[in-house]
Structures are given as C-alpha cells and as structure tokens.
N, C-alpha and C positions, 0 to 999 in steps of 0.2 A: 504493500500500500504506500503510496504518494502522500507527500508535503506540499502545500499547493498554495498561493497566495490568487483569489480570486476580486474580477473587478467588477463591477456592476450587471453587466452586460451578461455573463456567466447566470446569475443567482437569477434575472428576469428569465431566464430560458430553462427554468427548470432542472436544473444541474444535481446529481444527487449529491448529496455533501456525506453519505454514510460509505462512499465508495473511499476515501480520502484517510490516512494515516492522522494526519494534522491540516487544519485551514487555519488560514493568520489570513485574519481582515480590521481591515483599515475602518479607522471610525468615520471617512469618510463616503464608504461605500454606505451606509448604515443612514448616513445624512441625506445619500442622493436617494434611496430607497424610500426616505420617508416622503420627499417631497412627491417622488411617484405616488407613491400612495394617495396621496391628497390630489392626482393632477385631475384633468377634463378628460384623459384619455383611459376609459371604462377599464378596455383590454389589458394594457399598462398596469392599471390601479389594481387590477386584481392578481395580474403576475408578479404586485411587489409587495402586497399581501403575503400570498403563496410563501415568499422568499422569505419573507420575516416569520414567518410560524415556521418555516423549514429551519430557519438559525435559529432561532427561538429551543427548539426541541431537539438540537444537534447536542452532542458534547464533547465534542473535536474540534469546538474554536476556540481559536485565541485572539483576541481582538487586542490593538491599537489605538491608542489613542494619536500618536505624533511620532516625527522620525528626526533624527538628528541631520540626516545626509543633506548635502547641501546642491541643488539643484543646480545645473550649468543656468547662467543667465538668460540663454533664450527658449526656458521655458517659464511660464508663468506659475510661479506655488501657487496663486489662488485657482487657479485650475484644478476643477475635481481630479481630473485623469491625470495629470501631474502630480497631485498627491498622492494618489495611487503608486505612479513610478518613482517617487522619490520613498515611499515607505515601501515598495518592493527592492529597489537598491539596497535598501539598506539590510533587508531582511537575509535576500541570497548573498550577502557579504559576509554575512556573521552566520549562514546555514545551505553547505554548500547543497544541500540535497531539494533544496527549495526553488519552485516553481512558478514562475506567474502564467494562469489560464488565462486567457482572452479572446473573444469573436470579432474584437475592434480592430481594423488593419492597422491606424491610424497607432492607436496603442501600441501593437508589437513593432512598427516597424521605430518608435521612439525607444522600446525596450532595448531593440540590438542594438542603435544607436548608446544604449549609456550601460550596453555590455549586461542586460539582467535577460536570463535564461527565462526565454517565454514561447509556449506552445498554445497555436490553434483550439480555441475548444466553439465546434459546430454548434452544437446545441441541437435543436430539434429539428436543422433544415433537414431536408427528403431528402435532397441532392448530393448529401456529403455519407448519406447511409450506403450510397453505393460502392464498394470496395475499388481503389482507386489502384492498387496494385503497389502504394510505397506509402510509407510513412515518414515525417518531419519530426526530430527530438533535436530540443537545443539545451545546451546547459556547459558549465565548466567542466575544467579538464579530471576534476572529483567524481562529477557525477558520468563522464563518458568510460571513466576506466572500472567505476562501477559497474556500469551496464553489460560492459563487454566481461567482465569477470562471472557477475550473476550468469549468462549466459552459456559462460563457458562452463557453469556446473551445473545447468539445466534449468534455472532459471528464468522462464520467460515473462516479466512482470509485462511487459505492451504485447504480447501476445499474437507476435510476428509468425505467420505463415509459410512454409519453406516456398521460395522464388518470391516471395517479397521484398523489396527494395527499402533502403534508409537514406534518408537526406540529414544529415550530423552536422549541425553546425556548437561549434567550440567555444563559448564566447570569451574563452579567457586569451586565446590567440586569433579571435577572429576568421577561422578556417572552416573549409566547406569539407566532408568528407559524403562521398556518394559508394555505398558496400550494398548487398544482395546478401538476402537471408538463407543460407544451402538447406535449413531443419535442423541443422547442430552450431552452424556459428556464422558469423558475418566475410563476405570473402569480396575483393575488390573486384572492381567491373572491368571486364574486357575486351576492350573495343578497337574498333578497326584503324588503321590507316586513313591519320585526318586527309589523307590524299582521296581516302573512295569515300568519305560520305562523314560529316564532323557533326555532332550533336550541340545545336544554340541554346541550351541547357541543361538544367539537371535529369529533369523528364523525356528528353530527347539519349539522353544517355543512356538510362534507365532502358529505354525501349532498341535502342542499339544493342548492348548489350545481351536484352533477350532475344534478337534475331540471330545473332550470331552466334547463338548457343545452341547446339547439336541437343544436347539432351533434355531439351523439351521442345515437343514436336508440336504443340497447339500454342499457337502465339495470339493474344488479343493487344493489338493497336488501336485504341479507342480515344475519341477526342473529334471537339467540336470544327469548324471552319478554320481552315489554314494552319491546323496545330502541327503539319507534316506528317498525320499519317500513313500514307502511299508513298509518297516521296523516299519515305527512311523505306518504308516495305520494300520498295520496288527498288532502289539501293542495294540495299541487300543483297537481295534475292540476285543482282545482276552478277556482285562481285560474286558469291556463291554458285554460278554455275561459268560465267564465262572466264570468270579469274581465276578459284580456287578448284572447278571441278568437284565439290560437295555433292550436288545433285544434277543430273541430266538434262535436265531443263525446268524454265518455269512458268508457271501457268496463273493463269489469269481468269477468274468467273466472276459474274456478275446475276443478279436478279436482274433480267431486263424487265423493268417499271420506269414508264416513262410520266410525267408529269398528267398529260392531256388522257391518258388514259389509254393510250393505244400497245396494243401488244405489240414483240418482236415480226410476226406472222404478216403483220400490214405494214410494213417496213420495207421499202426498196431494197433489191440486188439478192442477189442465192444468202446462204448462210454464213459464209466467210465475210461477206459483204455486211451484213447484217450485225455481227457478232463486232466486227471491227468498229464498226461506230459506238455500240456500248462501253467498248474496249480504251477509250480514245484516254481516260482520265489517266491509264496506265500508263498510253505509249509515250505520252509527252514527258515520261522521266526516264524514258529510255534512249538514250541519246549517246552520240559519240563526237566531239567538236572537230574531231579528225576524219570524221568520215559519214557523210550524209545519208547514208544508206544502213545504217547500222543499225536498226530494228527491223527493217524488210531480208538482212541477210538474216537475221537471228528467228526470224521466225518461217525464214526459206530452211534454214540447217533445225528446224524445230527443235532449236533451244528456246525457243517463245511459242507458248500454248496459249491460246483464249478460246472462251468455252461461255456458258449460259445454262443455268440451271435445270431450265427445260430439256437438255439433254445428256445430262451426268447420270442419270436412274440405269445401275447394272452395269458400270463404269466402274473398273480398280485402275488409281492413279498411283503410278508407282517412281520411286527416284526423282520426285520432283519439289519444287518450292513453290507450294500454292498458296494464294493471295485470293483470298475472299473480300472483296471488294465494298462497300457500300453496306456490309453483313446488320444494319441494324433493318433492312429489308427485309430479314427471314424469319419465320415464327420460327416456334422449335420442331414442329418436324421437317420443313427446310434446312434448317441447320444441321438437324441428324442427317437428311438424307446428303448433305455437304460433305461433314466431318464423316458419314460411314466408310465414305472413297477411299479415305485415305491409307496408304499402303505401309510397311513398315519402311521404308528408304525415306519415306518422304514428311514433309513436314508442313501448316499449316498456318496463315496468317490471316487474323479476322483482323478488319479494318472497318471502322463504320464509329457513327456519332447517335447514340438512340434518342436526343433531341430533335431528329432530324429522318425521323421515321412516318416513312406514308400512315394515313389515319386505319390501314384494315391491319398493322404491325404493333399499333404503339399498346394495345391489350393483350397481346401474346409477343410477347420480342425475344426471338431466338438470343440477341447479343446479350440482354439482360440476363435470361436466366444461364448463357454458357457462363458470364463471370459470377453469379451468385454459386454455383453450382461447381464451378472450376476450381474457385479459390481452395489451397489449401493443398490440390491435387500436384504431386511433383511433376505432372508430365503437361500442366499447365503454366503457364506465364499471365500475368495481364500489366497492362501501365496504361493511364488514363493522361492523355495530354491535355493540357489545361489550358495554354497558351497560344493565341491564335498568333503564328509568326511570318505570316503571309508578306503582310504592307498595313503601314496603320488604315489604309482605308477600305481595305479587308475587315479589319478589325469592327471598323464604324460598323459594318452591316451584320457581321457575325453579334455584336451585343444588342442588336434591335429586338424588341420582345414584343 
C-alpha cells in the first residue's frame, strides 16, 4: 500500500482513500472542499459532500495545517494549487516514498517543474478504463530502486502485466527511462536503426519495440488520427521482410466499408483493381526515394500481399507480416475469422482507432474486446498512441468532438 499526498480534484472524483497506506492532506484542500460545498453547482456540491464524509470516516489521514518550503517567486502562495505544491515539496522531501495524485495537467506539469514525484490519477473517466498497454510512475531515485527490488522478489504493488510497458521518470536527476515488463522483471527496449524508422516519443517506442519482437505474434497499434499507426506498422513490416528476411512477405487486409455505403462489388476494375484502392493508406508508406517503382516491384516478387476480408474464409496465411488495417471495423467474429489465419511463421498487426468506428461496430468492436481480453496474455502486445503527430492542423480536426 501507497503514501499518497492528494489534491482536490482527486477526492471530487471519488477516489477511494481505504486503498492508500497513508494520505497527508493539506488544510487547504479541506478549504476548497468547503467552498464546493456551498457553490450553485448541485453536481459539484454533492461530490464534495461525498468527499468530506469519505475523510471524515477514513483513519489514514494526516492533515496539515502549513509548510515551511519556500515557493520559487513565480508562483503565487495565495494560490490554492500552489499551496498544495508547496506542502507536497515539502512532504516528499522529508518522505521519500511519498506521492502527489493528480487529474490536473496544469498541477503535475508544475510538480516536475519543482522536482515532486506526481502520478496521473483518472478518476472515473471511461476512457482511461481502457488498458493502454504502459504505465507512467515518477518518483526519486528511493523510490525507483525500491520498485525495481520489490519486483525483483515478486512483488508487484502496480500490478504490471507481462509485455507491458513503463515510462520512469527520476525526479531527482530529471531522467526518462522507457523498460517493458517480461512477467518476472523490467528489461530495456529494443529498437531499430534510427536509419529504418525513429520513434517521436515514448509511445512510438513502446510500439516499435513490440513490432520488432518475434515472440509475440499478435501486435495491437491502437491510436487516434495521425498518432503513426500504419506508418510504424508498415515500417516495420518492410524492414522485416525486405531487409532482415524474418518473414516472406507482407500482407495487407482491410474491411472494405466505404463511407456512402457502397460495397467492394460496385467498385470499378477486377479484384486487384479493387483491393488496391482500399489498399492505398498502406502503399503511401511504402516507398523507396531511390527508386520509383519500388512497391509495384514488391508486390510483382509478392513480397506485398493485399487482401479484403471478404475473401480470407479457409485461407492459412503462412510466413508472413500481416497488418490488419482500420481493425476497429471488425466485430469479434470478424476479428476471429482474421486472427484464425494466422499460421505459426507469421505474425499479426491490428491497427485501428475504436473512436473512429462505423455506427453497426461501435456495440460489438472486435479491437475493444481483443485488448480487454488480450491483456495479460504473453503472446499479446498492445500500446495505445495518444498523440496525434501528423501536422498541428491534423491535430485541429482530430480534437473536434
């Protein structure tokens, strides 16, 4: 059980406080609580209700009155959430195993700023319930040789999943460390030659690294508009068959679902013809700057497959690197009938954003339940990319709601 220093924003969302070793709360948080209580906003007043009968009846707090530590000048003390950070500096200075919880971005990115160890807490959004494939722990160099100790004698207090990812940040040397959970202990990521394909973060890492790992065959690349993931899939997948010789070739399927509602069937040209226009999100990252014809040779030497749903039934896919395209298009017996191809040489890459699922998918989503169902499983992967890294004005339309 955890030592935890909580801010406001925490206890309005329902946080259980019996989960928690020790809380230290600021008489601060106590003051904003009250004024909730009494505000015009019904919702609010009752969740801060809630929150004072839940301290009230806890007996793991320790409350604050005031903090010695002296606040760099350009933050304001009379600021609630600065008296927060200035009573949590001072707390994980004097107790290294101490935590500050937070939902306020604003909050933690002032924490790293003045060096106090503080971690994400969701609260009750839906959206963060879904297993993202890595976890975020920050804290000094106390508490990171602790973790890694507990660990190493089976100790798992966060309750890491083998092939799940860690993002560590140090705050006492300010350092980023990015490791991968085997099921017995944390092991470093490794990644390609920034020459074939360079990760623009930690999560593009994260997801590099599970592609280039042979021993897990089921890969989920999941992430909204422009996060990169085809781009990294299709990377991959190229260095692995036409540079390294891994697998024989790679293939490419899609659910053809068109916007207007028209099937593959009513689509101009034979099947090749057909297939290649669905095909098209793939080929534009298949490229070679030395030589213009280098996806027409690759898929003449059929080392490039592409394929459509509609005709994989009674298909064994063998030696190859398939890339499930668009997969939050498939309920889950599409997705079985995907994933049952698959042969033992070969290996499998689901790509898809389930934001972004036609209206007859988003109550049966094959992608949803392969990560709920996957996780945990050694012979699956997942990384959820967060980060739209396209063009900021990518960006503008990928956050419109």
């Amino acid at each position: 059980m955890r030592e935890v220093i909580l801010d406001t924003n925490t206890l309005l969302d329902g946080i259980d406080l019996s989960q928690y070793l020790k809380i230290y709360l600021p008489i601060t948080v106590l003051e904003e609580l009250d004024k909730i209580k009494h505000g015009i906003d019904a919702e609010k007043s009752y969740k801060a209700r809630q929150a004072i009968r839940q301290i009230e009846d806890a007996t793991n707090i320790e409350y604050k009155l005031d903090y010695t530590y002296s606040l760099p000048i350009w933050l304001d003390r009379n600021v609630p959430d600065n008296k927060i950070l200035g009573f949590a500096k001072e707390n994980c200075t004097i107790n290294k195993n101490v935590v500050l919880l937070s939902n306020d971005i604003n909050m933690r990115i002032k924490a790293k700023a003045l060096g106090i160890p503080c971690e994400k807490y969701s609260g009750n959004d839906k959206s963060d319930e879904i297993y993202k494939g890595y976890k975020t722990l920050s804290g000094g160099t106390y508490f990171i040789n602790e973790l890694f100790e507990n660990i190493g004698k089976g100790i798992n207090d966060y309750n890491f999943v083998i092939n799940e990812y860690l993002l560590l940040y140090n705050s006492d040397t300010d350092k980023l460390s990015e490791l991968r959970f085997d099921g017995q202990k944390f092991v470093q990521l490794k990644l390609p030659d920034s020459k074939v394909i360079k990760g623009k973060n930690s999560e593009q890492r994260f997801a590099l690294d599970l592609l280039f790992n042979k021993d897990i065959p089921i890969k989920i690349i999941a992430g909204g508009f422009g996060s990169g993931k085809t781009l990294l899939s299709v990377k991959t997948g190229l260095h692995h068959v036409v540079d390294k010789g891994t697998y024989k070739n790679m293939m490419f399927i899609r659910n053809p679902i068109v916007t207007d509602g028209a099937e593959i069937g009513f689509l101009p040209g034979d099947k090749s013809e057909k297939i290649y226009d669905f095909c098209r999100p793939f080929l534009q990252y298949v490229e070679d700057p030395k030589n213009q014809f280098f996806a027409d040779n690759l898929i003449k030497e059929d080392k490039i497959k592409m394929d459509v749903i509609s005709f994989l039934k009674g298909v064994s896919i063998e030696d190859s690197y398939v890339i499930m395209d668009e997969s939050e298009d498939l309920n889950v017996k599409l997705m079985k009938l995907v994933g049952s191809r698959i042969g033992d040489k070969s290996c499998i890459v689901f790509t898809g954003d389930w934001n972004q699922a036609e209206n007859k998918y988003k109550h049966d989503n094959g992608l949803l339940k392969l990560i709920q169902e996957g996780k945990g499983n050694k012979l699956v992967g997942i990384v959820v990319l967060d980060e739209d890294l396209r063009s900021p004005a990518s960006k503008v339309f990928a956050e419109l709601k």
